[in-house]
C-alpha positions as CSV (number, residue, x, y, z in Angstrom):
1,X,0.0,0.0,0.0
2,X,1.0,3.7,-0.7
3,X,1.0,5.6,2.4
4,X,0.3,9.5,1.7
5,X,2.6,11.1,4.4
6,X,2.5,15.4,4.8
7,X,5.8,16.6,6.5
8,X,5.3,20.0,8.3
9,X,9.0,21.3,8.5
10,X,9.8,25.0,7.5
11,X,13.4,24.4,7.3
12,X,13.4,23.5,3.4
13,X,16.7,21.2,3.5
14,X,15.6,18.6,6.0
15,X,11.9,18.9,4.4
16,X,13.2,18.0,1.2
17,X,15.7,14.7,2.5
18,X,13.0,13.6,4.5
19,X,10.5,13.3,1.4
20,X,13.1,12.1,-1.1
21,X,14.5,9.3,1.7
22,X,10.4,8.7,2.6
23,X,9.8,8.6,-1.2
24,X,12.5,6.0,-1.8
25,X,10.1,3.6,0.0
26,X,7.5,3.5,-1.8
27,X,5.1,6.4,0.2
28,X,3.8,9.6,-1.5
29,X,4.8,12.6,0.2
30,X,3.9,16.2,0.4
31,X,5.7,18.9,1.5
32,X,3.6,21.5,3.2
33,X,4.2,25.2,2.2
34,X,1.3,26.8,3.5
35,X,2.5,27.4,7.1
36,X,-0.7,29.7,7.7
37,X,-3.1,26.7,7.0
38,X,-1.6,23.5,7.6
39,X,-5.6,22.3,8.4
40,X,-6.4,23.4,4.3
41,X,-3.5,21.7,3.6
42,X,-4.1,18.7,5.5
43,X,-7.7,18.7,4.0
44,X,-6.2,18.4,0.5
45,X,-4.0,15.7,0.8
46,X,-5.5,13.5,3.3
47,X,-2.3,12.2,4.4
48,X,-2.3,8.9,6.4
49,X,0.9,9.9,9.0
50,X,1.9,13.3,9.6
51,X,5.7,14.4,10.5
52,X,5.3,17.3,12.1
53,X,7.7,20.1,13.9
54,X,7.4,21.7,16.7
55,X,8.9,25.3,15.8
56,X,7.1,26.3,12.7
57,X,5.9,30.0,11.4
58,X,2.3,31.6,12.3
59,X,1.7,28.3,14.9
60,X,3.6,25.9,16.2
61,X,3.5,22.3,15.7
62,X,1.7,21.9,19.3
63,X,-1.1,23.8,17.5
64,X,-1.1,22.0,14.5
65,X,-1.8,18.7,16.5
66,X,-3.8,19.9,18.6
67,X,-6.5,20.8,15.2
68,X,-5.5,18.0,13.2
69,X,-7.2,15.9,16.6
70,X,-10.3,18.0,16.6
71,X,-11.1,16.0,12.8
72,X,-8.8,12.9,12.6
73,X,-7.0,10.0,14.9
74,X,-4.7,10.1,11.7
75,X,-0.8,9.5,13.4
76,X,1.2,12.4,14.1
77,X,4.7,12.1,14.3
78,X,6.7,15.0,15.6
79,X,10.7,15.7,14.6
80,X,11.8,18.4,16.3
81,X,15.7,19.4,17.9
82,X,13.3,20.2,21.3
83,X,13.9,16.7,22.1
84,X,13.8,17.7,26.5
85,X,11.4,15.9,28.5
86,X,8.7,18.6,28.6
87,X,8.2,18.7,24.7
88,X,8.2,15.2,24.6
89,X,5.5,14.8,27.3
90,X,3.4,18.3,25.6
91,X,3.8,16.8,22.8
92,X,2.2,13.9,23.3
93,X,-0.2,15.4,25.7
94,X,-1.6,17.1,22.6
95,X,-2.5,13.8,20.7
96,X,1.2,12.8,18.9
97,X,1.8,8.8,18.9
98,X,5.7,9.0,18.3
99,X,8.2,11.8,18.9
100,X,11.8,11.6,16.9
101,X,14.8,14.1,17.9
102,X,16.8,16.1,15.8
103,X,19.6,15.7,14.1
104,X,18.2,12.5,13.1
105,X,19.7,9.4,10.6
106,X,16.9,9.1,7.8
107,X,17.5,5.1,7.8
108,X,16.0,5.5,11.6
109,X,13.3,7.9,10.7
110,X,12.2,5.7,8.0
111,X,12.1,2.6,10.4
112,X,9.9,4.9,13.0
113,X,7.5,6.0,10.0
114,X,7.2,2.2,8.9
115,X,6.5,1.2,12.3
116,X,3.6,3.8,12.8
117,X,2.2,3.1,9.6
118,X,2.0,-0.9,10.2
119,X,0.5,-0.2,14.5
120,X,-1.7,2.4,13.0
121,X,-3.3,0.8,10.2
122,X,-3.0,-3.0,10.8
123,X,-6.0,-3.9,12.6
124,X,-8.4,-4.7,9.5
125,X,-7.9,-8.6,9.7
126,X,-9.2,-8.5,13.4
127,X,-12.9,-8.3,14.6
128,X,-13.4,-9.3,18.0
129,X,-13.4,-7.5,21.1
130,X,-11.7,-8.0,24.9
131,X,-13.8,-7.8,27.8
132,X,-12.4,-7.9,31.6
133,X,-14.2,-6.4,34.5
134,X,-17.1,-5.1,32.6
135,X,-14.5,-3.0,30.5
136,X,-14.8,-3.9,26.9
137,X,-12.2,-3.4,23.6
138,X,-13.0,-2.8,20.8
139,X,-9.9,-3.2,18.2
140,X,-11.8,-2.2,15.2
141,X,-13.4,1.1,16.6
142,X,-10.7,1.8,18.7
143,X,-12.7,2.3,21.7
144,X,-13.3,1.0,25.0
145,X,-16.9,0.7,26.3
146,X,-17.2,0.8,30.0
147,X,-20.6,1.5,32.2
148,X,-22.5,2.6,28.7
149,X,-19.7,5.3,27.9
150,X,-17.3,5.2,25.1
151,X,-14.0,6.0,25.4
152,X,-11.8,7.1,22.1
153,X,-8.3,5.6,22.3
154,X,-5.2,6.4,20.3
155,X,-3.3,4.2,18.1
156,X,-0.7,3.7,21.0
157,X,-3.2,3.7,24.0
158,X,-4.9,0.8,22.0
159,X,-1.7,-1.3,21.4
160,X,-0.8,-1.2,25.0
161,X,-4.5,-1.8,26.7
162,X,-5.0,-4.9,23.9
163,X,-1.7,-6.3,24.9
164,X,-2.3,-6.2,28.8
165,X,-6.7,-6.9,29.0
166,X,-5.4,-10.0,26.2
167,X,-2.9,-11.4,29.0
168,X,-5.0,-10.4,32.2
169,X,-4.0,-11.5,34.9
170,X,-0.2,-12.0,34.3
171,X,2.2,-9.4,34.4
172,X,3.7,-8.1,30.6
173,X,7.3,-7.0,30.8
174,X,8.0,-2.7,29.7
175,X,9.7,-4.4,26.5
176,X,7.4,-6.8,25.9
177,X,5.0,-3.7,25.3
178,X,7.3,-1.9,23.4
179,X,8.0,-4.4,21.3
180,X,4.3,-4.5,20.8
181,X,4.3,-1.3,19.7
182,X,7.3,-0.4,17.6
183,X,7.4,-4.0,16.3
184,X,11.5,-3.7,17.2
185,X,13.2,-2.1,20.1
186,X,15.8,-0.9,18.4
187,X,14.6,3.0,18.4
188,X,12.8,3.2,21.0
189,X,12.7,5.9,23.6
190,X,11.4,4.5,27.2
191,X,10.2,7.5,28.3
192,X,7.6,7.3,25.1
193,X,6.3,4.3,26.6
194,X,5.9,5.8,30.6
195,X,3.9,9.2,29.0
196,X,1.5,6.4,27.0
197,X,1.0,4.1,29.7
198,X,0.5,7.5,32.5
199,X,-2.0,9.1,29.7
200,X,-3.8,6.3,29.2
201,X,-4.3,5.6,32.8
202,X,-5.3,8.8,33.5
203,X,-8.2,8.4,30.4
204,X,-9.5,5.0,32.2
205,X,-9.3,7.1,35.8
206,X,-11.8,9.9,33.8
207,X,-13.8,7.1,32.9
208,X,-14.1,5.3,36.1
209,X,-11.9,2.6,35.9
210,X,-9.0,4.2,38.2
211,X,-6.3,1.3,39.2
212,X,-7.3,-0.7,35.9
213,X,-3.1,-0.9,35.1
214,X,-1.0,-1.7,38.0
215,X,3.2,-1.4,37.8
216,X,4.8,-4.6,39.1
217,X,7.8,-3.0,40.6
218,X,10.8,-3.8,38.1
219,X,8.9,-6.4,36.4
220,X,6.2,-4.6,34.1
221,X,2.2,-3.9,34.0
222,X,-0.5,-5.6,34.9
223,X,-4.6,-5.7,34.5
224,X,-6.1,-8.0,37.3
225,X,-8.7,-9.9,36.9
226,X,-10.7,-8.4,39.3
């Protein structure tokens, strides 16, 4: 399949590499140029991923997720030299499944776009659902049903609750998960794993299912059965 992937990045050298090393692969990518209307842009293309900086003219990239959320679950994927902590937790605060650092090897961004692509849109041969303690997944919608309300997962958040409601009961190792989700643990950053796992709680805490994901000290999470 052809992916359609829009890279947001003002700085017209790395924008260009990216989409000829992207292009390579077999994917169709766009170059945005409109940095006053990323959303008309967006609209336009219909991308299926989205690369996305964080310092960008008129808005930031922050912004820019925050409206491309508002229509689509599409994956964002943010590449920015702000690589601290904070950015990495705002960004994905703001919806983002995956964040890359700059300066970054195009072989490894490529692997990181591959990944998303195949945890993002992979779930088509599967149509079942996991229920445990009156909680109940559903991998198609993405969604989890609990008490008659729906809640709206991302890509990530679904990986991760499938994997541990699947094996409830038993524990499932940090790189189990991340293997789970990357496919490989090769580029992984932990600390994208902790900000999933702590958003994702908090979601199922909002929704009344606080203490749904316990932490096995130095061995991994866990979803009880009851």
């Amino acid at each position: 399949m052809n992916y359609r992937i829009l890279v947001v990045e003002d700085d017209a050298v790395i924008a260009s590499a990216v989409a000829r090393h992207i292009s390579s692969w077999g994917c169709e990518v766009r170059v945005a140029e409109n940095f006053a209307d990323i959303m008309g842009e967006f609209a336009a293309f219909e991308p299926q991923l989205v690369l996305l900086d964080i310092s960008l003219p008129f808005f930031n990239g922050y912004h820019w997720c925050s409206e491309i959320r508002r229509v689509s679950r599409v994956p964002v994927m943010f590449i920015s030299s702000a690589s601290d902590s904070m950015n990495i937790v705002m960004a994905m605060n703001m919806g983002a499944d995956d964040f890359i650092a700059k300066p970054f090897d195009l072989d490894v961004l490529t692997a990181k776009v591959q990944a998303l692509l195949r945890r993002s849109y992979d779930f088509g041969a599967q149509d079942n659902t996991v229920t445990v303690r009156g909680a109940s997944l559903d991998l198609n919608a993405g969604s989890l049903e609990y008490k008659g309300a729906l809640l709206e997962l991302t890509k990530n958040e679904l990986r991760i609750l499938q994997t541990l409601m699947e094996k409830h009961g038993s524990v499932v190792s940090r790189d189990e998960l991340m293997l789970r989700l990357w496919q490989t643990d090769s580029f992984v950053d932990e600390n994208t794993l902790t900000v999933n796992v702590t958003r994702l709680r908090k979601k199922l805490e909002n929704a009344g299912l606080s203490g749904f994901i316990k932490t096995r000290k130095g061995l991994g999470y866990i979803v009880e059965d009851e």
